[in-house]
N, C-alpha and C positions, 0 to 999 in steps of 0.2 A: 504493500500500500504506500509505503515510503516511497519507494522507488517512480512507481506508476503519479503521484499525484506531487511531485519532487516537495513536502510539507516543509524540510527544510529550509532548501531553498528559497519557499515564500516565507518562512516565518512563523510558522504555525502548527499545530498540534492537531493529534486526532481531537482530542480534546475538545478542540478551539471551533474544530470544522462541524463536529455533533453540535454541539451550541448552537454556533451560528446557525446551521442547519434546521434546528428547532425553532428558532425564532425565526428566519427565514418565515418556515410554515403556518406561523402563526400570523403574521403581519399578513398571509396573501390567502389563507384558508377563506376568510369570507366569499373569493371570485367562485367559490362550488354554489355557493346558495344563488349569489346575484346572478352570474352569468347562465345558471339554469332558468332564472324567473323568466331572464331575458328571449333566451331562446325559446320557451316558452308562450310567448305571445308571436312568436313565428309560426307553430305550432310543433313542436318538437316536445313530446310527452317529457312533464317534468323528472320523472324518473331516472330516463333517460338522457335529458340534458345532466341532471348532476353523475349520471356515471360517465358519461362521452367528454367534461367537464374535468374527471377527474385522472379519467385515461389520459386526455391529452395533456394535462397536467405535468402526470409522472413519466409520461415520453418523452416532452419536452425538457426538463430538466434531467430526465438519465444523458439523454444524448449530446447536450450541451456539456453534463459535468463530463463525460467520458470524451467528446471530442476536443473543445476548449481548454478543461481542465481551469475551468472560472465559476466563480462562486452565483452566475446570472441564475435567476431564475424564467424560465418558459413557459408563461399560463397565457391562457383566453384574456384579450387584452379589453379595457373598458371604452366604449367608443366605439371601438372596431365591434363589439358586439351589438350596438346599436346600430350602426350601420347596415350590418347585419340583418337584423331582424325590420328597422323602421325604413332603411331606404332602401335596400334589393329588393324585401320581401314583401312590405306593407306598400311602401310607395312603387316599386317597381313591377310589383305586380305577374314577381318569378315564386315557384313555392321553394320551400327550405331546402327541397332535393335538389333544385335546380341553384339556390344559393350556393350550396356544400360544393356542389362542381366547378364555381365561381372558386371558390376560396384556394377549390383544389389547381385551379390552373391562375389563378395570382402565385401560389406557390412554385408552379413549375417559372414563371416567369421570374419570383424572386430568384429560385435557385439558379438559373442561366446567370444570371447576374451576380451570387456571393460566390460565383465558385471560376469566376471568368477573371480578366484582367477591368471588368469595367466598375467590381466595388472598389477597385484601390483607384480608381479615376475620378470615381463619386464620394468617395471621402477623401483625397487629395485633393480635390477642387472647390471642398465646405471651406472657408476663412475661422481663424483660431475662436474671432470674436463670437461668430454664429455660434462655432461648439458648446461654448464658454458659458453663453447665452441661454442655449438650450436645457444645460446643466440646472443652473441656475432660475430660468424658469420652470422645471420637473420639481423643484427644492420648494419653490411657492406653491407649485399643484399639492404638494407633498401634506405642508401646512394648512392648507384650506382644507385638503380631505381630511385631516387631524380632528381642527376645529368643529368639520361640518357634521362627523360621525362621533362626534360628542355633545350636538346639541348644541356646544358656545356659540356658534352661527348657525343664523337660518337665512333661507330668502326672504323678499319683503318685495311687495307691491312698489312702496315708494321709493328705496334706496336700494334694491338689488339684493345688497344682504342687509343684515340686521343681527345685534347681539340676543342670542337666544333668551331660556330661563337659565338664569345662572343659580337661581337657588335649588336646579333639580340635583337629582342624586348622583345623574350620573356625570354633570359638570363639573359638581365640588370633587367627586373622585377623580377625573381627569386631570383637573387644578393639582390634586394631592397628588395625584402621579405623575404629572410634569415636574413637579420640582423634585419628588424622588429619583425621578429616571435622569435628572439633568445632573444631580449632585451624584449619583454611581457612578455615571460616566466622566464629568470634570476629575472623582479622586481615581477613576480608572479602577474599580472594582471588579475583578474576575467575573465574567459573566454578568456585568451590570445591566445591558436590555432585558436578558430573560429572567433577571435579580425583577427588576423595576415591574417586567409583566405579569412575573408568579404573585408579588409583593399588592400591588393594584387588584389583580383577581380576586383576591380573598379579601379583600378592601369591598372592591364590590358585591362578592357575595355574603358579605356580614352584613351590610348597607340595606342589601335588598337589591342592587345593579343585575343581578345575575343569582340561580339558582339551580340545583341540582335535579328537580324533580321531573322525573319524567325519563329520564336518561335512561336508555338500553342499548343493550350491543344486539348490531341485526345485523344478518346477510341481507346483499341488498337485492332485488330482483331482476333480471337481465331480459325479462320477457319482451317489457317495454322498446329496452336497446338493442334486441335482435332487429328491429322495423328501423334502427336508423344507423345503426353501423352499417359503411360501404351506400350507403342508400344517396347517392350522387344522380343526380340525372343532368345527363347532355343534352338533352331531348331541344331545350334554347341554342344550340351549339351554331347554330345556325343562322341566330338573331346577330343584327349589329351591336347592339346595344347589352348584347351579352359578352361581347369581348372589350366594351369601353369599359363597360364596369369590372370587367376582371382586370383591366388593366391598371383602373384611376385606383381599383384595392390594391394590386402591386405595388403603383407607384407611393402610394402612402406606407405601407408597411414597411419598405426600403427606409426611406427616409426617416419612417420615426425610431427605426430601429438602429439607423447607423446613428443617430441623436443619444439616444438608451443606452446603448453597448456603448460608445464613447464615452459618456458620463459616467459609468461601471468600469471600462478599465480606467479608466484616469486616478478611478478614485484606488485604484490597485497598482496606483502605476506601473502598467503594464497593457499598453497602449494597442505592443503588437499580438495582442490577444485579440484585435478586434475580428480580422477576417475570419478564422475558423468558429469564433462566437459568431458570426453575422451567415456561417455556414451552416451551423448548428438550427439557428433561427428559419433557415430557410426550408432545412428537413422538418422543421416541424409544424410549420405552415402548412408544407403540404398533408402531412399528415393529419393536419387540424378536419379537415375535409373528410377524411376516411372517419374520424372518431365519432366523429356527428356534432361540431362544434366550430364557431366564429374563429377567426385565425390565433395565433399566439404571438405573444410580444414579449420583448425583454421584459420583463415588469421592473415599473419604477420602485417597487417597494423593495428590489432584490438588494438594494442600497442598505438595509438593514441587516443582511447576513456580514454585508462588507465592513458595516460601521462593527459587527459584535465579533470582529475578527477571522470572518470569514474570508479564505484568500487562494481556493483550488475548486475543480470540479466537485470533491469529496462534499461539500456545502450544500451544492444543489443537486445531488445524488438524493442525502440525507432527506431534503425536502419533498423529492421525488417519493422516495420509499414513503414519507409520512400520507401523503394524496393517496398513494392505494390503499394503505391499512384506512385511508378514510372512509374507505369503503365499507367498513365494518361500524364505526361507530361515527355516524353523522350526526345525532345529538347532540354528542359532546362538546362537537365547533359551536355552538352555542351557548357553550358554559364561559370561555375568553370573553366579555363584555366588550364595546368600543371604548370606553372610558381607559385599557388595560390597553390594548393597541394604539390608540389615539397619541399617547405622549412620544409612544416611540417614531412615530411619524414624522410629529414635530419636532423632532432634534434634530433627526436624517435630515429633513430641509432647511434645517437653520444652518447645519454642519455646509448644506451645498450650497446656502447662499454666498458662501467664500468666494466662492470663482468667480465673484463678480469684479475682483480686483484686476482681474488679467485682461478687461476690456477697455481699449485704448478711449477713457471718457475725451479726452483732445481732440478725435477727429469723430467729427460727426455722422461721417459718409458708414464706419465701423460701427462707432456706439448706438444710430438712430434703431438701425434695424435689427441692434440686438438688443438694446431695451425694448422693442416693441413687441420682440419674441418672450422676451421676461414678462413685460404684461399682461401679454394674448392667449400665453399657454395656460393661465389659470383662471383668467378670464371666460375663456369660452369653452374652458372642460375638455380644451383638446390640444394633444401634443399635436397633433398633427400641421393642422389650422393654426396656429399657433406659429408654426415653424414657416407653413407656407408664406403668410406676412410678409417676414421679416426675406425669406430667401428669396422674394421678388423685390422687394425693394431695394434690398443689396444691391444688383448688379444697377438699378436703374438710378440711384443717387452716384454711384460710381460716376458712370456714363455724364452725366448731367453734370458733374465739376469734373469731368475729363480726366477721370483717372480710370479707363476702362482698359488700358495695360496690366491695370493689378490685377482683373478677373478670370480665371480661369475658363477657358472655351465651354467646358463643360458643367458651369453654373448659370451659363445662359441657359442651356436644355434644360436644367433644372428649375429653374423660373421659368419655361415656357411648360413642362409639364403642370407644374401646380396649377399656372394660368388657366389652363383646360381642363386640370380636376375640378377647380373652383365652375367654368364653364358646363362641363356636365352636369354639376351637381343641380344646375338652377334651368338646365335647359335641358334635360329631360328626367 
């Protein structure tokens, strides 16, 4: 295991990679519930969404910790599952078979693309500032989801958000567990997030946050997911508008992934981990398709195995293995309250608002459209959109004070992609 996963090398212990591993699992264990509900109103029998859910789950992190040998995690990404369900299927007017086979050949087009010489062209021709930006906008999504799955914020009619009930239960335990989770880590306490998350837990279920009752270990039933594993249909293969949308899901996935896995090695320094991570991601795209599930993404929360010491495959292996025993006892992910996850969220984004120093604030052509990436990605609940922004605006403030020498050939194509995802999206 030594050998295979070089722990040395990185710095790290079996030890250290079980941890992180566990906490890993805990920060992203909720995408089983959500991303079922979601597919769900596509029609994809709930049952079935949370085992298709959880397959792809633990494929995508075996394959990532086994080929990468990086602590990323590979789940059903949020967004992308809306997409998914409210514009292929609801608005698009394709059924969930005919989605899946969408998904499955964004995949095949991701994988032409991570395993060619044109990802090291498309992430050689990103600018440091976008990278940087990107990081640092995923840090603020990171904090909003904290805040928003603790109740401290809500939406509001008049101002967009609004500070919630801060006198509920599960606020003040939040409140309690940030300043615990923040003080483990400042004195650097051996296992300090999963210290902060056991410690909070039981916080909330003393409280009344969270409770035990009800709780059994079940085998789960496969009757349902016999009808959606492999259940792909081509039958649209034939439509225009069946290959734009597999495309404009390509082109998104690409990009927000080379964002995610960029921000992920950075924080591992260990940058040239990105291609076989970005290869990883792409096998499991497509297999996203066959499981019976919305594509997968690096997940932003994988930043938490990294912050709790996590720094090889062996990390996201661990988390892997926990998704199929979830198989067994799905109750239980309901006993972790948000109030217990929530703190750790918000350190991970605070930790990533750092990399806002590396953004040349002097020149405006660099800084504009990577603070508008910082505002837009949390903003509008999407890495994506978010990202697109900023990476058209780049090249055209360049251009317009006449520094279009600095931009790489290959960030115009990229700004004319986005231009036409956005175009799609509104014109049919």
């Amino acid at each position: 295991m030594e050998r295979f996963f070089n722990l040395k090398q990185n710095g790290t212990t079996i030890g250290k990679e079980l941890s992180a591993g566990f906490i890993s699992y805990i920060t992203v264990v909720y995408i089983i519930i959500v991303n079922a509900t979601i597919l769900a109103v596509a029609g994809i029998p709930m049952e079935a969404g949370i085992i298709a859910t959880i397959l792809t789950s633990f494929f995508g992190c075996l394959i990532i910790g086994l080929w990468s040998n990086t602590p990323i995690l590979l789940i059903p990404g949020m967004g992308l599952n809306a997409m998914f369900t409210y514009t292929i299927v609801q608005s698009g007017g394709f059924s969930w078979q005919e989605a899946l086979a969408m998904v499955f050949t964004a995949g095949i087009i991701f994988i032409i693309i991570a395993f060619t010489p044109m990802a090291r062209v498309i992430t050689s021709s990103i600018p440091d500032s976008l990278k940087e930006a990107i990081t640092v906008g995923i840090g603020i999504l990171l904090i909003l989801i904290g805040f928003d799955n603790a109740g401290i914020i809500t939406s509001s009619d008049h101002t967009l958000l609004a500070i919630g009930d801060l006198s509920s239960s599960t606020a003040i335990i939040t409140f309690i567990g940030l300043f615990i989770t923040f003080l483990l880590f400042m004195r650097n306490v051996p296992g300090n997030l999963l210290l902060s998350i056991i410690i909070t837990s039981v916080l909330a279920i003393l409280f009344g946050g969270s409770q035990f009752e009800g709780i059994t270990l079940s085998a789960p039933s496969f009757s349902d997911y016999s009808s959606v594993f492999g259940q792909l249909s081509f039958a649209q293969a034939g439509n225009f508008i069946f290959w734009l949308t597999s495309i404009s899901l390509a082109m998104v996935l690409v990009f927000e992934n080379i964002g995610l896995i960029h921000g992920h090695t950075k924080m591992l320094n260990r940058t040239e981990s990105s291609k076989k991570s970005l290869q990883a991601t792409a096998v499991s795209v497509l297999s996203s398709g066959v499981f019976g599930t919305s594509p997968t993404v690096a997940s932003v929360e994988s930043a938490a195995g990294i912050t709790a010491g996590g720094r090889t495959g062996l990390t996201s292996i661990v988390t892997g293995l926990l998704f199929l025993v979830s198989l067994l006892f799905i109750p239980v992910i309901k006993v972790v309250p948000p109030s217990a996850v929530s703190p750790v969220l918000i350190l991970i984004g605070v930790l990533m608002l750092q990399n806002i120093v590396h953004i040349k604030m002097d020149d405006l052509t660099e800084s504009f459209p990577a603070l508008l990436i910082i505002v837009l990605i949390p903003l509008t609940y999407s890495i994506a959109d978010g990202m697109a922004i900023g990476f058209i605006l780049y090249p055209l403030m360049k251009l317009f004070m006449g520094k279009g020498k600095e931009i790489h050939p290959a960030l115009y194509m990229i700004a004319i992609l986005f231009i036409s995802n956005f175009v799609l999206q509104y014109a049919f």
